[in-house]
N, C-alpha and C positions, 0 to 999 in steps of 0.2 A: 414491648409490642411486637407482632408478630408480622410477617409479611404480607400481603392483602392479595396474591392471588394464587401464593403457592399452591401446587398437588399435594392433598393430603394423602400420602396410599395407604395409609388406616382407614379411612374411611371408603373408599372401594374395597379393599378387605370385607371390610363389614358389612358392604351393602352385598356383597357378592355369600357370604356367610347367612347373610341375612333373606335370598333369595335361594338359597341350599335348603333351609326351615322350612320354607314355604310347600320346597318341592316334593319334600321329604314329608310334610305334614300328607300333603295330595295324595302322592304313594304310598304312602306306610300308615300314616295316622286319623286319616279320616275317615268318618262314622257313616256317611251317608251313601248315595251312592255315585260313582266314580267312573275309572278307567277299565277297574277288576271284576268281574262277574258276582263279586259280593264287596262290603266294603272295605275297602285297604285296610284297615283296624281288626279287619278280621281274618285279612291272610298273612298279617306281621302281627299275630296278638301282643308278642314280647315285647316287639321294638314299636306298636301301636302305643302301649302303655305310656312311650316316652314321647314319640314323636307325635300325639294326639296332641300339644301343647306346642304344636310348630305354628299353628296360625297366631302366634305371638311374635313372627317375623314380620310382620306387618307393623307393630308396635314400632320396633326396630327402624324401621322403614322409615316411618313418619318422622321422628327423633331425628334421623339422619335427615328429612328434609329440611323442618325446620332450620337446622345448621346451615346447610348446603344453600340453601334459596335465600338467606339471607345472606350467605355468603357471594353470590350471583347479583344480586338486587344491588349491593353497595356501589354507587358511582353512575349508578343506571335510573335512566330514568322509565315511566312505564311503557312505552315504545320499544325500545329495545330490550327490555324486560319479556313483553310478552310475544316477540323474536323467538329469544333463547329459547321458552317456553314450546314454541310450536316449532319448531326446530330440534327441539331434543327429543319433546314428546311424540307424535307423529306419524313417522316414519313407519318406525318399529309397529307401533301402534295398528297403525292400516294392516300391515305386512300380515300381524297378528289374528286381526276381523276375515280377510280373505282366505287365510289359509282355516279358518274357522266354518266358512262358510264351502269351503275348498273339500272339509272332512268332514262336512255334513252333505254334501251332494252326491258325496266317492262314498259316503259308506251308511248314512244317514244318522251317525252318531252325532251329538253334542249340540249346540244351538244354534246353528249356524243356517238356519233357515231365512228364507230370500226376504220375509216382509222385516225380518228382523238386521240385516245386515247393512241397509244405508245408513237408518237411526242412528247405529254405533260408531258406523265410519264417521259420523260428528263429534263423539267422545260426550254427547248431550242426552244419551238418550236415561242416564239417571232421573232428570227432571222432566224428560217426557213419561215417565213410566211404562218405559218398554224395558224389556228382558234384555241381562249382557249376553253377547256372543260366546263367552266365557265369564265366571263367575269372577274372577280376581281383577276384571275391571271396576268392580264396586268402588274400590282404593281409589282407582285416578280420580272419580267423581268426586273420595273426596277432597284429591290435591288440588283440584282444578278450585273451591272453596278457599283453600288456601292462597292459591294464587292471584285470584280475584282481591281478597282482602290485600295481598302482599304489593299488588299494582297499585289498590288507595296510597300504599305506604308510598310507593315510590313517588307517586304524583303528587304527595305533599312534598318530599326529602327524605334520603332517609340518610337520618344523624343518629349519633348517641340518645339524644336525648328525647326523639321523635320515637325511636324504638322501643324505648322505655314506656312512653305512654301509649302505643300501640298496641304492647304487650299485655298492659295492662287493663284496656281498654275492650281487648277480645277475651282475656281469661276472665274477668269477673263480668262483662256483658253475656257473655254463655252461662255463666253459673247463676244470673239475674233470670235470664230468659229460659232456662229450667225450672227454674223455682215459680217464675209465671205461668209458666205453658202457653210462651208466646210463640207457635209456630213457624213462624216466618224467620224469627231469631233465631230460632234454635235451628232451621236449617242452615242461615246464613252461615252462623258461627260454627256449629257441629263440635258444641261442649263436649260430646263424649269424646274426643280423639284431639280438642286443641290445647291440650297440656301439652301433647308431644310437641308439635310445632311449633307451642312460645317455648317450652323448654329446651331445644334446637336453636331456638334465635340467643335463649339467655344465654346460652353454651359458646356461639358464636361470640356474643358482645364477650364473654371472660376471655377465649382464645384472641382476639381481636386487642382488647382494650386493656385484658387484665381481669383479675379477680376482684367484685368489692361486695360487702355482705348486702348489698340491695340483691346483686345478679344470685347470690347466692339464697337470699331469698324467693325468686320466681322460681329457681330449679327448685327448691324444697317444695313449694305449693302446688306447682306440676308435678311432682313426685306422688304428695298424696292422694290427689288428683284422677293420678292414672290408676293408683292403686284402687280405688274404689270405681272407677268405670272398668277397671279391668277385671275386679273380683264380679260386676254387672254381669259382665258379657260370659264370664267364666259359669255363673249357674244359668241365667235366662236366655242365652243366646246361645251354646256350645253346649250348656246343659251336662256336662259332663265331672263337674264340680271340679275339686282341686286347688279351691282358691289359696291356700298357703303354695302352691309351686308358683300358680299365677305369680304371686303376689313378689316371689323371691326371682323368677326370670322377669319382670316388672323392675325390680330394682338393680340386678344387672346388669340387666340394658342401660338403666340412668349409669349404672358405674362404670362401665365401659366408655361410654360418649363422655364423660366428664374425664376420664383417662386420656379422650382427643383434646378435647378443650383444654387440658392444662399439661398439654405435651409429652405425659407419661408414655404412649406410644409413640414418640418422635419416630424411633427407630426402623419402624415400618416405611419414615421417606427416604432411607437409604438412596443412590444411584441405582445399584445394582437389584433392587427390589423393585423401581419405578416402574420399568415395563412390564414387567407380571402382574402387579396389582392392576398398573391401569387395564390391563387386557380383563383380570378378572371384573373390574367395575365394569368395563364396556360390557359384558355379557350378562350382566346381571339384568337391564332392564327386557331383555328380548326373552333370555329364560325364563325369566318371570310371567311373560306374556305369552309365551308361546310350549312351556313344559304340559300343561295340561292336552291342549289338540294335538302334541305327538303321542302321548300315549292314548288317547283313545282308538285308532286304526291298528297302531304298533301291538298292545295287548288281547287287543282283539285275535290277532294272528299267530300271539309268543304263547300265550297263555292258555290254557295248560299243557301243552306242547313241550313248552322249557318249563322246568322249575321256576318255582316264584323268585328264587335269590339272582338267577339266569336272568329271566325275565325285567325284576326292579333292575338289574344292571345295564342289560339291551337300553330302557327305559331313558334310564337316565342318562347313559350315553348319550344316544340319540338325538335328546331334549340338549344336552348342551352344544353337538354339533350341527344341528337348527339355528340355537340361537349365535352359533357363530355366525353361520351364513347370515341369517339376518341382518348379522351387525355388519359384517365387509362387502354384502352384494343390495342390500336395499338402505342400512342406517347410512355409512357413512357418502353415497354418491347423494342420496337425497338429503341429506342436509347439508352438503356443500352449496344446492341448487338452490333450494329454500332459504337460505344463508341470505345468499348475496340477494334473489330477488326480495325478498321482503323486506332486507333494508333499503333497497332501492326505494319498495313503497312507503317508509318513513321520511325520504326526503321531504315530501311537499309541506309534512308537519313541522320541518324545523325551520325557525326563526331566519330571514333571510337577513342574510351578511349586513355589517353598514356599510353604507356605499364609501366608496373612497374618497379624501377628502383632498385636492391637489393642495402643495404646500401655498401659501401666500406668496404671489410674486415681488419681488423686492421691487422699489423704488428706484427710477432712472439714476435717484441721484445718489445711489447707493452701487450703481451700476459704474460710475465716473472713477477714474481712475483718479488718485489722492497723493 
């Protein structure tokens, strides 16, 4: 059994890896239209061909929450649960919506237009059916699904053997409530992306408890799972076929996270490796959040001016020393603030102390000297 709150820096590794795909898909491999005067897929045709297949870092993403959030969740109950949650999330997050709305007023690009920018600063405006400020907020909408179910968990316990039926309880309730077209279900649950998330918890209970051919049966089921809502998304939704690459960066991804879970990557927690990973984890959610609205003003002005290899590079530069600042002058002052006052406001919900009970006073005649 493994320690219960160690730094994994495999897993910043990868989530930081995994937020490079993303950024890399935006610039270089997507179809639509973008940052570039045409789209990125068509001023990287070469490197489009490969990096068209980057919004599969998303896949990635969820897999590693699953893990992660379960790994967060253990010991907690949903109070301070959903603390962490708005304490981690947040920050970064607003920081993200204003400078959005910040490079839609300075230049009138991207969405960040006024009726749309409070909505968002709620992180609700999924279920309002308002527009994102930025498209790659769709994701949190649907962690925040996650999360919600994950607070049930805690509000019961969460043990071994609670997980278990958690797990199993949200993987075949979504694949019920598809087969129904029970609406309500199928948003609650969001069948098509919660293989990753029970796959991420099973992954945790084998890193956590050990390996037994039950946990090794949820990864198997999530595995094929994803494989057929991925080859989904891969013709009706991206349109751009491919399903055997899908299908083989689909299985990587499980065989990379199952190389966390069963320590194969130990060696990534080195000492000397600790502070660069964590640095690369911490930048990963703000680049995530914020790589898209620097390049819309930045290329507007590089482009075609500099070369486009010039240019992706300004870009990406840029995008990561953004999301530093993000992280050292808005993430980490405001979730120290957030921290403490929010758990201040969980006081009133916990159980007040037993009163003290004075000892029994002995007897005068227990007092008499003998």
């Amino acid at each position: 059994m493994t320690g219960r709150r160690e730094r994994l820096g495999e897993l910043d590794l990868l989530r930081f890896v995994a937020a490079l795909v993303v950024v890399a898909y935006h610039f270089t491999g997507f179809g639509g239209a973008g940052a570039w005067p045409e789209p990125s897929r068509e001023v990287f045709p070469a490197l489009g061909a490969i990096t068209r297949y980057g919004y599969l870092g998303v896949d990635l993403f969820f897999l590693i929450s699953g893990f992660v959030i379960l790994k967060s969740l253990w010991g907690r109950g949903p109070g301070e649960f959903g603390v962490s949650r708005v304490v981690r999330l947040m920050p970064a997050y607003w920081a993200s919506v204003l400078l959005g709305a910040a490079v839609f007023g300075l230049t009138g690009r991207g969405s960040g237009a006024p009726g749309l920018v409070v909505p968002n600063l709620t992180m609700l405006q999924g279920g309002l059916g308002v527009r994102n400020v930025d498209a790659v907020y769709w994701t949190l909408w649907i962690e925040l699904h996650f999360y919600v179910l994950a607070a049930g968990l805690a509000a019961v316990g969460v043990t071994y053997r609670a997980c278990l039926v958690f797990m199993a309880a949200w993987l075949l309730g979504g694949v019920f409530a598809d087969e129904a077209g029970h609406k309500l279900l199928q948003v609650m649950l969001v069948p098509t992306w919660s293989p990753y998330f029970v796959a991420g918890m099973a992954l945790y209970l084998i890193h956590r408890h050990g390996p037994t051919l039950l946990l090794w049966g949820y990864v198997g089921a999530c595995w094929l799972l994803a494989l057929h809502w991925a080859a989904y998304r891969a013709e009706h939704v991206f349109r751009g076929g491919g399903e055997r690459v899908v299908a083989a960066a689909v299985t990587v991804i499980f065989a990379v996270m199952i190389g966390v879970a069963t320590g194969r990557l130990r060696r990534l927690r080195s000492p000397g490796l600790a502070t660069p990973l964590a640095t690369l984890g911490a930048l990963t959610y703000p680049l995530y959040l914020t790589h898209s609205q620097v390049a819309l003003p930045l290329l507007d002005h590089a482009y075609p001016a500099l070369n486009r290899w010039t240019a992706l590079a300004l870009a990406t530069a840029t995008a990561l020393l953004v999301a530093y600042a993000v992280h050292r002058l808005v993430e980490k002052p405001a979730q120290r603030w957030l921290q403490a006052r929010l758990r201040e406001s969980l006081i009133p919900m916990r159980p007040p102390a037993p009163p003290v009970v004075p000892p029994p006073r002995p007897a005068e005649s227990e007092l008499l000297p003998r």
